[in-house]
N, C-alpha and C positions, 0 to 999 in steps of 0.2 A: 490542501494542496500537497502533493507529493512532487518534491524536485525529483530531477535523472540524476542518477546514479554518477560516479567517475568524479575526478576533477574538469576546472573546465577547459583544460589543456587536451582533453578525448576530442574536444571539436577539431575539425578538420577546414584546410582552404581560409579563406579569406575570414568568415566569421570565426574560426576558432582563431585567427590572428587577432581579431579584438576584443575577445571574450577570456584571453589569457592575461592575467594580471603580470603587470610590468614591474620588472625585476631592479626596478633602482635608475635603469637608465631616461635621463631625459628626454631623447626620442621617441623613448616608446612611453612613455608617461605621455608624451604628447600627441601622440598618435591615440591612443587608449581614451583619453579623456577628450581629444579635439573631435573625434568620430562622434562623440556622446553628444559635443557640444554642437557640430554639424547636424544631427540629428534634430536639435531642438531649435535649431535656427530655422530650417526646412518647414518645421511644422508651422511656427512664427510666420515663417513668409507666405504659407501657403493658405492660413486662417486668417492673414490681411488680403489676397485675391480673393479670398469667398466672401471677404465685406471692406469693398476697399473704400474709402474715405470719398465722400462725396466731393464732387468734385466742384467747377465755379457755377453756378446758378445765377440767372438775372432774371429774375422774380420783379426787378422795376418794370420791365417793360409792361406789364398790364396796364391800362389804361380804362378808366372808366366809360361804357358805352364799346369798347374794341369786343371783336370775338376771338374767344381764345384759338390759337393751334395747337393745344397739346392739355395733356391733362398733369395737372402740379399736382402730387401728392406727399403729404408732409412723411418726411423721413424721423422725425423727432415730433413729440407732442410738445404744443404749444400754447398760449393764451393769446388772445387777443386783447390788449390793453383798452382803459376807457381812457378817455381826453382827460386833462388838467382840473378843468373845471366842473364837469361832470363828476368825479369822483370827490371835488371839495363839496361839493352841494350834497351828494348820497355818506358822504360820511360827516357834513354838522345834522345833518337829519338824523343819523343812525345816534349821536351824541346825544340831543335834544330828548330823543325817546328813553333816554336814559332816567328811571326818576330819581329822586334825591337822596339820600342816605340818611337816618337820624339814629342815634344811638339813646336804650332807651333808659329811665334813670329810675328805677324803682325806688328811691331811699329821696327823691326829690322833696316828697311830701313830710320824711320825718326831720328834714334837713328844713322849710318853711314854716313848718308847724313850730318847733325849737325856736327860731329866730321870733317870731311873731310873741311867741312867750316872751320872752326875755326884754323881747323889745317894751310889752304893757307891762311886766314889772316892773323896767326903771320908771316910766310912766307916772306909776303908781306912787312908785318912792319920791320920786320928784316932786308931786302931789302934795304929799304928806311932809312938806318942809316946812319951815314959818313963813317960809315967800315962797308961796307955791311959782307964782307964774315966771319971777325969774327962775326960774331951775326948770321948768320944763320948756321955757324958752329956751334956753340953753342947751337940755336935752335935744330938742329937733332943729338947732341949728347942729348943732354934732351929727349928727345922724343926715343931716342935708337934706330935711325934711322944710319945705315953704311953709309951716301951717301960720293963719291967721290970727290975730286976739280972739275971735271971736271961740276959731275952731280949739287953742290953748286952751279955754274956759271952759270947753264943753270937756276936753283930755281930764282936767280938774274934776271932775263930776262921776263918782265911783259911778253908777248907773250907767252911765255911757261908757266908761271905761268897759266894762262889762259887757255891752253890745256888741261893741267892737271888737273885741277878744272872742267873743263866742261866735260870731258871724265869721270872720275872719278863718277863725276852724274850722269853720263848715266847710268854708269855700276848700280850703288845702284839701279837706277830705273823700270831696266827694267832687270836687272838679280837675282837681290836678292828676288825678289818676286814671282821667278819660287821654291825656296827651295834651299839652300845653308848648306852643313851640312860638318861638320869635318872629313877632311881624313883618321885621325890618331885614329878612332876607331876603325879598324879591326873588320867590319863587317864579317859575313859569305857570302862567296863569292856564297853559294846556294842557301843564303837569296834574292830572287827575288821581295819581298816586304816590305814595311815598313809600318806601323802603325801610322798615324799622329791626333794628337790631338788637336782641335780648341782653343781657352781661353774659347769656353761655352760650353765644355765638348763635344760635337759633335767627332766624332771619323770616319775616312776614311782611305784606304786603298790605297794606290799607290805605283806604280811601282818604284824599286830603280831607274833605269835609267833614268826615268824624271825627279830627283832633282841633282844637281851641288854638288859636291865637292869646296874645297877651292882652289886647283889645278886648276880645269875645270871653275871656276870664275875667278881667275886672269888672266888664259888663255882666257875667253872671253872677258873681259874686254880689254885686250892687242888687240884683233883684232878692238876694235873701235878707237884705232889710225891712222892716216892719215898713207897711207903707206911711207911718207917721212919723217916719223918721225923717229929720233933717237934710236941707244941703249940708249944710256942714258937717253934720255926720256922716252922712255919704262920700264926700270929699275928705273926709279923713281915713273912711274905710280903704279906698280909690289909693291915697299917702302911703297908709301903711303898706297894701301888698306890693305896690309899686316898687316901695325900697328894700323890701325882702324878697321881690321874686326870683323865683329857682325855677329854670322848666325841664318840666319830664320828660322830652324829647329835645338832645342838642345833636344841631346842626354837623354831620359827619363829612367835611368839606375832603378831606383826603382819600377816603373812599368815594365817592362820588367822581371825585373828577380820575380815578383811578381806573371807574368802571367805564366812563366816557369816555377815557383813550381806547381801552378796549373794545369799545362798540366801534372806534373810528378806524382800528386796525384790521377787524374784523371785515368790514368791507372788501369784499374782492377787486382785484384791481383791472381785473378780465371781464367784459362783456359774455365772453365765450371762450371758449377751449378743445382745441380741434388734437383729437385724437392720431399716433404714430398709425402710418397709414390709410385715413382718412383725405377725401377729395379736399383740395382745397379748390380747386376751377378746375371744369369738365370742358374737355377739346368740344370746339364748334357750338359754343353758349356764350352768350352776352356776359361780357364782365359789370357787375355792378359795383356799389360802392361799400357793399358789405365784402364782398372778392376783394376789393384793393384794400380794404383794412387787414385783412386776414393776410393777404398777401403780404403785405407792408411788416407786420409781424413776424410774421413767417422767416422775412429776412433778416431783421433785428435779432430773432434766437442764432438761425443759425452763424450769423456774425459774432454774437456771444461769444456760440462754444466754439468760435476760429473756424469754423465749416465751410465760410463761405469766402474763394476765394474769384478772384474777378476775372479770370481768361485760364485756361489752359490745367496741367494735369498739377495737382497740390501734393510737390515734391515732400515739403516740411510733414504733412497733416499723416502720409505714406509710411515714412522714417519711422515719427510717434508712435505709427497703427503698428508698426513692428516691433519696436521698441517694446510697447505694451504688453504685447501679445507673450516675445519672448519671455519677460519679467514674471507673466501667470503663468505661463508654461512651465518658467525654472523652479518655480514653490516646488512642483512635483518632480522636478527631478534633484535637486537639491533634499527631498526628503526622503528620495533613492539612495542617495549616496552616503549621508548621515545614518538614515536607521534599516534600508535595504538594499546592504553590499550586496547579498547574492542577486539581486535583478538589474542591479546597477553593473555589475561584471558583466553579463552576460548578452551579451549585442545581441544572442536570435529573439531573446524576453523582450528587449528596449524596442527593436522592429515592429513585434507584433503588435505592444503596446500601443507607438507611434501610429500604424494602421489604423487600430480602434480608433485613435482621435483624428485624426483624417476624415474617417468615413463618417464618424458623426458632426465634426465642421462641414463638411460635405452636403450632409443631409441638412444641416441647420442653412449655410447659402442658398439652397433650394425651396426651402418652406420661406424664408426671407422676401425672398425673389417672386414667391407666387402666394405673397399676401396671408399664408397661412397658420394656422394656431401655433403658438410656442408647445404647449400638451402635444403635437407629436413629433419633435424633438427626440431620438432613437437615447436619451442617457441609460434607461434601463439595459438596452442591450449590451453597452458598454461595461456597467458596473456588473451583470451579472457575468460577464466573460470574464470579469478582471478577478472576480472575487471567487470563482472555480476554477480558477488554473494558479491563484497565487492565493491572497485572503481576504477578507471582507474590509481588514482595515487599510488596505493597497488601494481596493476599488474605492471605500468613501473619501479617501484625500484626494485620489483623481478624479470622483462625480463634483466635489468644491471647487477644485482646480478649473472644471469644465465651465459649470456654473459660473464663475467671475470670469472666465474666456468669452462667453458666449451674453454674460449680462452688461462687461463692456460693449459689445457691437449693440449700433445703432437701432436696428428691429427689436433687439429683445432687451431693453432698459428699462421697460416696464416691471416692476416688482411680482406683477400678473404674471410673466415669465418666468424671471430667473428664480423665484419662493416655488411655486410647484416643480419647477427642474431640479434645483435639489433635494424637496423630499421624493422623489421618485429615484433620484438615484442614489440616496442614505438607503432609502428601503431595500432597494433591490441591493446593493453592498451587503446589508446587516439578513439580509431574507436568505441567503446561502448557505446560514447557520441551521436553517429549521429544514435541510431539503437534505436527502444523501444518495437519491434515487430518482434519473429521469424520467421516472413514471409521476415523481411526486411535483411537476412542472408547474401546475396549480397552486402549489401553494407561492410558491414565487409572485405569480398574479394575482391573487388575492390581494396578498402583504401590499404589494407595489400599488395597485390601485385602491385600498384603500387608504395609503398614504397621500395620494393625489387627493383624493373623494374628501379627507379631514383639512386638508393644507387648502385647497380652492372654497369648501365651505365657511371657514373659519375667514381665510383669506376677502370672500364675497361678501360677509357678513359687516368685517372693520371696513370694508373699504365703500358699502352700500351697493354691492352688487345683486342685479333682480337675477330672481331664483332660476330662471328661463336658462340666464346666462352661465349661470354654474354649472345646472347639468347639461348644457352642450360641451363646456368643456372639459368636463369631466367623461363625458361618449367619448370626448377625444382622446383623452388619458387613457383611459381604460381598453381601449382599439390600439393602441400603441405599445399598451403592458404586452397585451395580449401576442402581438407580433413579435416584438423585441425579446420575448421570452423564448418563444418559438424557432424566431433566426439563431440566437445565439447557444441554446441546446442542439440545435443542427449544426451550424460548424466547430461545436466543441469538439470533435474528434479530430476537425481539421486541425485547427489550433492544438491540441494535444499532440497532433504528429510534427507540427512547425519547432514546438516549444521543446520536446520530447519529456511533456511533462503530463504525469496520471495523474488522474482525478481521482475522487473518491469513488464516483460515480463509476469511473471504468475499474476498479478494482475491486466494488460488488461484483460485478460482472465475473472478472476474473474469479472469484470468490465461491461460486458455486458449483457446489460437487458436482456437478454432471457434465463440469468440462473435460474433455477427453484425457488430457493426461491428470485430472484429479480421478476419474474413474478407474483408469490403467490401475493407478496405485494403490487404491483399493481393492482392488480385486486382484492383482500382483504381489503385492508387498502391504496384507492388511495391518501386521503387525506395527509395520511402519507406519502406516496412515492413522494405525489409533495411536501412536507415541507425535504423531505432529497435531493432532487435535488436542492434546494436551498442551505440550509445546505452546500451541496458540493459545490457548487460555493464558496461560501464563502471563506471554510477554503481549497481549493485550491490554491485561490489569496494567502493568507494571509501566509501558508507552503512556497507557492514558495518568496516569499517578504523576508523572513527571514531566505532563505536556507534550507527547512525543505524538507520533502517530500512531493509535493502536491499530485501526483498520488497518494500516502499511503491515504492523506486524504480521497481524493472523495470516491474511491475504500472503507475503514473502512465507511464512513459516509454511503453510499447505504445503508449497512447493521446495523449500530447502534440500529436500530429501531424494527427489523424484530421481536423481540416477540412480539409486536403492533399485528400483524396480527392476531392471536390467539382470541383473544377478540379486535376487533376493534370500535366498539360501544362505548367501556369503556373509549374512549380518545377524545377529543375533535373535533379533525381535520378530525374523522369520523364519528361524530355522525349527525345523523337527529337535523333538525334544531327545538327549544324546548323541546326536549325530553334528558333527561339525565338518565341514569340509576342507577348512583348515589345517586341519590336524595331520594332512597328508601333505599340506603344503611348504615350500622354503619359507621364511618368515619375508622374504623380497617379495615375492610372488603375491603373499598376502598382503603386503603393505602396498601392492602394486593395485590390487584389486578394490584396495579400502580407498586407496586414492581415486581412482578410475573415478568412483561415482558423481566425485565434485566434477570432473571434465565431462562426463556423459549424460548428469542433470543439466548442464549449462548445453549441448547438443541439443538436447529435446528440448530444454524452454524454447528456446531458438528456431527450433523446427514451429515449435506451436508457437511463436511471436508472443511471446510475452514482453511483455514491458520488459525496460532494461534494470527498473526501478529492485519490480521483482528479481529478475536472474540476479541480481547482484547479494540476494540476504544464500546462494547455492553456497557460493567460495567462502563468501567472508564470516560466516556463521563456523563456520573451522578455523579462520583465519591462517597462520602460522606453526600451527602446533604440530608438534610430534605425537608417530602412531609409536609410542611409545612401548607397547608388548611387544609389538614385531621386533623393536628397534633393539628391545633386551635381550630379546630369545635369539638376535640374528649375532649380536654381539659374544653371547655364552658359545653359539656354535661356532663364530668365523674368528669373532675378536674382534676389537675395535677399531686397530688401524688398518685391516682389508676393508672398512664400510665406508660408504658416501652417505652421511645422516640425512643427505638430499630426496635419499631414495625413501627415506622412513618420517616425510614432512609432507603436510598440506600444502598445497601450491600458493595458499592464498587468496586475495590478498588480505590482510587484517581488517576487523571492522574500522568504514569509514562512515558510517552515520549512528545517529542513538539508538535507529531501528535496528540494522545487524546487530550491535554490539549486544543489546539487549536481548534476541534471540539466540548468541551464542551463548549469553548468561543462563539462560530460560531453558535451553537445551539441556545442560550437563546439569542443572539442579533437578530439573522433573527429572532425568534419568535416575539422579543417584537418590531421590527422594523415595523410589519407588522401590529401591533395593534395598529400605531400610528396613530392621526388623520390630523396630518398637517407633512408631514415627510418632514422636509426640512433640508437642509441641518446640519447646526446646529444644531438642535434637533438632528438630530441621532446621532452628534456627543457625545451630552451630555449625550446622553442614552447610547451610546456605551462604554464612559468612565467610567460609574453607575456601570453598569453590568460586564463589567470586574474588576473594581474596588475591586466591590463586592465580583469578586470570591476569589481576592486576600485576603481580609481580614477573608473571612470563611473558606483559609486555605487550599483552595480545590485544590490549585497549587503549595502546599510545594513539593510535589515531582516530579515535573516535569523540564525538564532541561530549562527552559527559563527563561532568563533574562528581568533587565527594557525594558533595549532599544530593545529587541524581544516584547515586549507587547504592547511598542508603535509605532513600526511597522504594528503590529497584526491590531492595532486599524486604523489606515493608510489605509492597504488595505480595512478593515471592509468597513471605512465610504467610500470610492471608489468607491467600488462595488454597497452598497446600495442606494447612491445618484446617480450611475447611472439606477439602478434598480425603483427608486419614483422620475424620472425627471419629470416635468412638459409636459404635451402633449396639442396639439392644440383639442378645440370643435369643432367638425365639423356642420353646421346650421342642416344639415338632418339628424342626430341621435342625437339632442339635446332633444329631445321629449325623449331620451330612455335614456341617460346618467343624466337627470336630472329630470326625473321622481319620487316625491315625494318627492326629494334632495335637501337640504336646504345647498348651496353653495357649491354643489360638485364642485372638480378640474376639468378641461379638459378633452376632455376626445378624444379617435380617431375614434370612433363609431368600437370600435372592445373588447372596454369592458376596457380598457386602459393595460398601461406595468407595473403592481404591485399596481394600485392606486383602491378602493376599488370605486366599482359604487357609492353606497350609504355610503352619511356622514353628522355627523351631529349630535347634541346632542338628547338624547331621554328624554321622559322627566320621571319621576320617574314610576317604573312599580307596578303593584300593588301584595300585599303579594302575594310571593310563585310564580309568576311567574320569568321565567329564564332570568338572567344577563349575559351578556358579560363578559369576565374576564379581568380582568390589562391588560392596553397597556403593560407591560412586560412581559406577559407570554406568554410560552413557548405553543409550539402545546403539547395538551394533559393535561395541567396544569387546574388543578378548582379553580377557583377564586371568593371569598364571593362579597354577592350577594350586590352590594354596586350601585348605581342610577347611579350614573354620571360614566359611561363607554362607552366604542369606540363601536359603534353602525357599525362599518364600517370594524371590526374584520374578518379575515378570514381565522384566523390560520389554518393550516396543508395545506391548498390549493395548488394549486400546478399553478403557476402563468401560463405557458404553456395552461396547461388543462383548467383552468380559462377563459384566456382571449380568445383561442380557441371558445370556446361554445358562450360565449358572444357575441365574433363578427360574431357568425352565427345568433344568436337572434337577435343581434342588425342590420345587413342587411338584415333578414327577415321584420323583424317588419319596419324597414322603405319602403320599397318597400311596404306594404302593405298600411303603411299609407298614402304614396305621392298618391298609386292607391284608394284609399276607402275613408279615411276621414285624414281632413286637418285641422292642430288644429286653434282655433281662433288665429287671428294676433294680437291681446290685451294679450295672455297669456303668463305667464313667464313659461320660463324652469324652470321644477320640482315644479309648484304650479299646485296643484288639487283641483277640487269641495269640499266641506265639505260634507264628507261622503264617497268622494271614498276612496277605499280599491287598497292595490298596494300588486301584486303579482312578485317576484324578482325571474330571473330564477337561475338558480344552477347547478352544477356539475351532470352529469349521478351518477346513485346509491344514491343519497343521496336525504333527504325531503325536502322540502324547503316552508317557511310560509311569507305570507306578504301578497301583493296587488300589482299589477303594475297597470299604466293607455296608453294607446297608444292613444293618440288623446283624441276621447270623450268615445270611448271603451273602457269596465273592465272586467276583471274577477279576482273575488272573492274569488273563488273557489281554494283547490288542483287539481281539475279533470278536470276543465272545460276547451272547447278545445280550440287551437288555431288557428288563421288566416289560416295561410298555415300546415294545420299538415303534407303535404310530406315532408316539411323541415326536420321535426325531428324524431327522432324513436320514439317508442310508449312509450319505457320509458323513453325516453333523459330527464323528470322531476320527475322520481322516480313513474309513473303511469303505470301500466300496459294498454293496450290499452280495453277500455270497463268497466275499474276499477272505482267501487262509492261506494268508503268506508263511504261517509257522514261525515268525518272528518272535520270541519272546519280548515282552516290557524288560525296559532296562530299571526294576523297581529299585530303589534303596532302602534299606530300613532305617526304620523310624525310631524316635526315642519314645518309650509309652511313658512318658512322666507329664502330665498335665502343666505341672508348673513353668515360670516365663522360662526361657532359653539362659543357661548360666551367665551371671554379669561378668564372671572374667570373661569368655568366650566372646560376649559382645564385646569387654572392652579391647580383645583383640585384632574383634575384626575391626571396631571402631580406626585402634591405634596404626593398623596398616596403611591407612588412607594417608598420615602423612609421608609414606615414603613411596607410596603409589600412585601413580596418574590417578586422575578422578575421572577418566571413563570419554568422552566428550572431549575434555579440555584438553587432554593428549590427542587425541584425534583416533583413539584404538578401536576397531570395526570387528564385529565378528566371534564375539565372544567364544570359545568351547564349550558346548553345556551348557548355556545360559537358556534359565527356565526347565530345570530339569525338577522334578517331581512338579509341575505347576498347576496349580488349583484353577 
């Protein structure tokens, strides 16, 4: 989203009275904030008339056998209750079917086997006394065992001892591991299953009749005696396991009845359950006694939820409905006012907003009213409005906001509603992100319906909804995307013009060279057009680096310039090479004309309706500054106190947003970046921290929202972009004749003119009175810089690197194929040293003049006019020559240094050291350079 431009004190009339923030007084604090709150009270009252509270119903009067006059349809979903006793009988049933729990005991058998031991030891010992039979009498009265004299006697008798010890084992072994459980539980004799529990929680099912009894154990046990064994042995076998029994299955009384409450709770308490909006009695139908149950229900709910009141209009139930309404309404304006001051100031924002939900309460009363699907419910149209004129996270707290407005009111309570209403309007909120271009509307629909399509599938699956039923509502979803996207890309422009706020979307638009005034200026002021395609690179990188708006950038930067065009001669980055027009003028006159261009770009944006968004990066990308040359040169002639320093200043106003500020920075650094003669890395960095520096302390970024750590981010992306823009490139051996012709240590080059790096470099040597100087390595395209010796000879402000190197690399594979075919330079001479006395002519940009000398081989021409090798290569005026044209102008050539080596480091560090007592080009605001670009490659 791109806000408008200005404070919001530019509004005018009635809304700019409540979109200006209130200056301390109470009145207007109340005024300011009572308007906001009048606003949300409106919506409040207006979302309880589109579902006002139902009013008194008598639902008694049905009678069984009456015919109905009207048709009762349930406003709320409901159950129909079963009777008292009805539900006691289906829930001891539901309990009964429960079967019993037993926990099971593996260690049973080592735990009986032991005891049974121990116990025919003492036995044993008892035996083995001098009075046996008192002592093992003794023993089984301890043990509380009844046995007889008879059966003592036979305990006496190791042989039988021995029986009974070995039969006894068997039995543990081999029957107690089948499940042995207590008789004397009075299980339910219908209970045909049991419940058994492992120690590691493992849980199984088995039939009662395949575990034992304590009964059906001793009785198996009794069968593994010899069949000549005794009663009384037998009834002592019977004794012993009796008093040692352990069973492998006990009785889990607390789970059991734990699991029977839960089969009795489980019981539904509803015969039936009659769906929101569903018939309860059809006008002109017999009422029966299934209708007066439902009916009778019908009015016990809505008595519940206080709905139902007995005569006349339900003053209290109104109040509440508003009450409510306002309270979900305030979440989202209360999250205006905490985290988004700037939509919370602005009454025409807070309008439009309130509209949106209007029209979708609107629409939601309507589907209400005529019984149909909650899925076409318009939230996607709303979130996608919301979230392209401001942001995606505005739109998803107002699609929530919607959501619990719309899941309170009675139609749509069902979770079937309000769960797919908000993911259709998260998706559409968060789908904003993926779209930059109204052709790419599709994908918005997509996103949105298959947000619906996962949320109703997932949603039908928990809740057992048949497949039928999902994807009808999901047609429905999906036919709703489809429109809602559609409506609301259609009056985004309207809304753009209410809100007077651009979109991304309309700033592509704006965005593309072939709109008339970016065409003009191409083809008017190319120089200039290729210094604002850099520009925009720039402060693209450096917007998006620190969260800004980079589209806003590039989109404001195209245009910053566009008064240039008017008068383009009068700026540096267009002028013919030596010839300045300036140079005849008062320094007023010039500073009159450098200014013109902010007032007459802002005329033509205005003529061509641009955004206010844009015209605003024209002024404020100058901000403040003084055209600081005029302002010296005007001061040496008149003096300081005949001047009005009014006359020799931008109009203004200073950057007010991150976007201008950041293109005023991006301006004066590509300029002075380009006018360096060794750009390496470091260096620009140095220069880059100069010139923002700078702007800092002249004040020209008091009003702009950026912080430190934004400026040295800014500087970050800066040096980035332009060390990857003046990288070092390889010399290739076959256009070294062309890349170092004349050139006293040019860089590398690719024989295609290189990637920002200037053909020709090298110090020049002092030119003589009145002829034209290059201006400051820091200045700005357009900037006049005093005429001082020691300058970058390698300057080529406003150029436009594209179009540059373009041209070049057609010269430059011209010119070598002609020389590999024609003439072949000596194998003794260096790159870029020529005869004494040759003249080098340096080719240039289409439209512009260009003065020097080149040499190809042992070949020169001198001349502007004079032709070339292959003239089909180029058009007639590809060098500012009409074809047949002899003006008899000579080239304004300079000579050159024949030293291959870099340019002297005092020299450099002269001209370095001037920049601090110099404007840096831009940041002064100096237009027009003298000479700027004179010998340019």
């Amino acid at each position: 989203m791109t806000r408008p431009s200005g404070g919001e004190g530019d509004e005018e009339g009635f809304l700019g009275t409540l979109s200006t923030p209130p200056d301390g007084e109470w009145t207007e604090k109340a005024l300011h904030h009572g308007a906001r709150f009048g606003l949300l009270l409106l919506l409040a009252l207006s979302v309880t008339l589109f579902f006002p509270p139902t009013p008194g119903l008598e639902v008694s009067r049905f009678e069984v056998g009456v015919v109905a006059d009207e048709d009762v349809i349930a406003s709320i979903p409901f159950g129909v209750p079963k009777n008292r006793d009805e539900l006691e009988r289906e829930r001891e049933a539901a309990a009964a079917a429960v079967p019993p729990t037993f926990e099971a005991r593996p260690d049973a058998v080592e735990e009986m086997s032991g005891q049974l031991q121990r116990f025919f030891r003492s036995v044993e010992v008892a035996a083995e006394e001098e009075e046996p039979d008192p002592a093992v009498a003794g023993l089984m009265a301890d043990l509380g065992i009844p046995a007889t004299p008879g059966q003592r006697a036979r305990l006496r008798d190791p042989a039988t001892r021995q029986l009974l010890a070995r039969v006894a084992e068997q039995a543990v072994q081999t029957l107690l591991p089948r499940g042995v459980m207590d008789e004397g539980l009075r299980l339910d004799p219908a209970q045909t299953r049991i419940l058994v529990v492992e120690p590691d929680g493992t849980e199984r099912y088995i039939l009662r009749d395949s575990v034992l009894t304590n009964r059906e154990f001793l009785q198996a046990s009794s069968d593994l005696l010899p069949a000549a064994a005794s009663s009384e042995v037998d009834e002592l076998l019977r004794l012993a396991l009796i008093r040692h029994m352990t069973y492998s299955l006990r009785y889990d009384a607390a789970s059991t009845d734990r699991d029977r409450d839960a089969a009795r709770r489980a019981v539904p308490t509803t015969k039936a359950n009659v769906l929101q909006g569903e018939a309860i009695v059809r006008a002109n139908q017999q009422v029966g006694e299934s209708e007066v149950e439902r009916l009778q229900a019908y009015e016990e709910a809505l008595r519940a939820q206080g709905r139902l009141e007995e005569t006349g209009f339900g003053t209290v139930p109104f109040l509440a409905s508003v009450v409510l309404n306002l309270l979900l309404l305030g979440v989202f304006g209360v999250f205006l006012f905490f985290f988004r001051g700037d939509i919370y100031g602005n009454f025409r924002w807070l309008i439009l907003q309130a509209a949106l939900v209007m029209a979708f309460m609107g629409a939601a009363g309507i589907l209400a009213r005529n019984h149909l699907p909650a899925e076409l419910l318009p939230i996607a149209f709303v979130a996608l409005a919301v979230a392209v004129l401001w942001d995606g996270r505005v739109a998803l707290v107002l699609a929530a906001v919607l959501t619990a407005v719309v899941g309170a009111q009675v139609p749509f309570q069902s979770v079937h509603a309000w769960l797919p209403l908000f993911a259709g309007g998260a998706a559409a909120a968060l789908s904003v992100r993926a779209v930059r271009r109204r052709a790419q509307t599709w994908i918005f629909i997509a996103l949105i319906a298959a947000a619906y399509l996962g949320v109703l599938v997932t949603l039908g699956a928990v809740m057992g909804r048949e497949l039928p039923r999902i994807a009808t509502a999901w047609s429905f979803a999906a036919g709703n995307t489809v429109v809602s996207a559609i409506l609301a890309m259609g009056f985004l422009p309207v809304f753009e013009w209410f809100t007077r706020i651009t979109t991304d979307q309309t700033l592509l638009e704006w965005a593309d060279p072939n709109r008339p005034l970016l065409k003009r200026l191409s083809m008017e002021a190319p120089g200039t057009y290729a210094h604002t395609i850099n520009v925009a690179n720039l402060s693209e990188s450096a917007a998006n680096a620190i969260g800004a708006n980079g589209l806003l950038c590039r989109v404001g930067v195209y245009y910053h310039d566009v008064g240039k065009m008017l008068k383009p001669h009068f700026f540096i980055e267009n002028q013919p090479g030596g010839r300045n027009p300036h140079d005849k003028l008062k320094p007023a006159t010039s500073a009159s004309i450098v200014r013109e261009h902010v007032t007459e770009g802002i005329r033509l944006a205005r003529e061509a309706k641009l955004p206010q968004v844009l015209i605003d990066f024209i002024p404020e990308h100058h901000g403040t500054q003084e055209i600081s040359f005029f302002y010296e040169k005007a001061k040496t002639e008149m003096g300081e106190e005949e001047l009005d320093p009014e006359l020799f200043q931008y109009p203004g106003p200073r950057p007010r947003s991150r976007e201008t500020a950041i293109v005023m920075l991006a301006d004066t650094v590509e300029s002075a970046t380009r006018s360096m003669q060794e750009p390496t890395r470091e260096r620009i960095r140095e220069l880059i921290d100069m010139l923002v520096d700078g702007k800092i302390q002249a004040r020209q970024l008091d009003e702009a929202p950026l912080t430190l750590r934004d400026l040295g981010i800014i500087k970050d992306a800066f040096e980035k972009v332009l060390a990857g823009v003046y990288h070092h490139r390889i010399d290739y051996p076959h256009t070294r004749h062309l890349t170092h012709t004349g050139n006293g240590g040019a860089g590398g080059s690719d024989g295609a003119g290189g990637e920002g790096t200037p053909v020709a470099q090298g110090p020049l040597p002092d030119p003589s009175p009145g002829s034209p100087v290059p201006s400051d390595p820091g200045a700005a395209p357009g900037d006049i810089a005093p005429n001082t010796p020691k300058a970058d000879a390698g300057s080529s402000d406003g150029e436009s690197l594209g179009v540059r190197d373009s041209l070049l690399g057609t010269v430059a594979r011209a010119w070598s194929r002609r020389a590999s075919d024609q003439t072949t330079p000596p194998r003794n001479s260096e790159p870029g040293r020529r005869e004494p006395g040759a003249r080098e002519t340096a080719t240039r940009e289409p439209g512009t003049q260009q003065t020097g000398t080149q040499q190809t081989g042992t070949r020169e021409t001198g001349t502007r006019g004079a032709p070339l090798p292959e003239p089909s290569l180029f058009p007639p005026d590809a060098f500012g020559v009409e074809a047949g044209e002899e003006d008899g102008r000579e080239s304004a050539s300079v000579p050159r240094s024949h030293s291959q080596d870099a340019p002297n480091r005092d020299d450099r560090d002269d001209r370095d050291g001037r920049r601090d007592g110099e404007s840096d080009g831009e940041s002064d605001g100096v237009e027009g350079a003298p000479g700027q670009g004179e010998d340019r490659a």
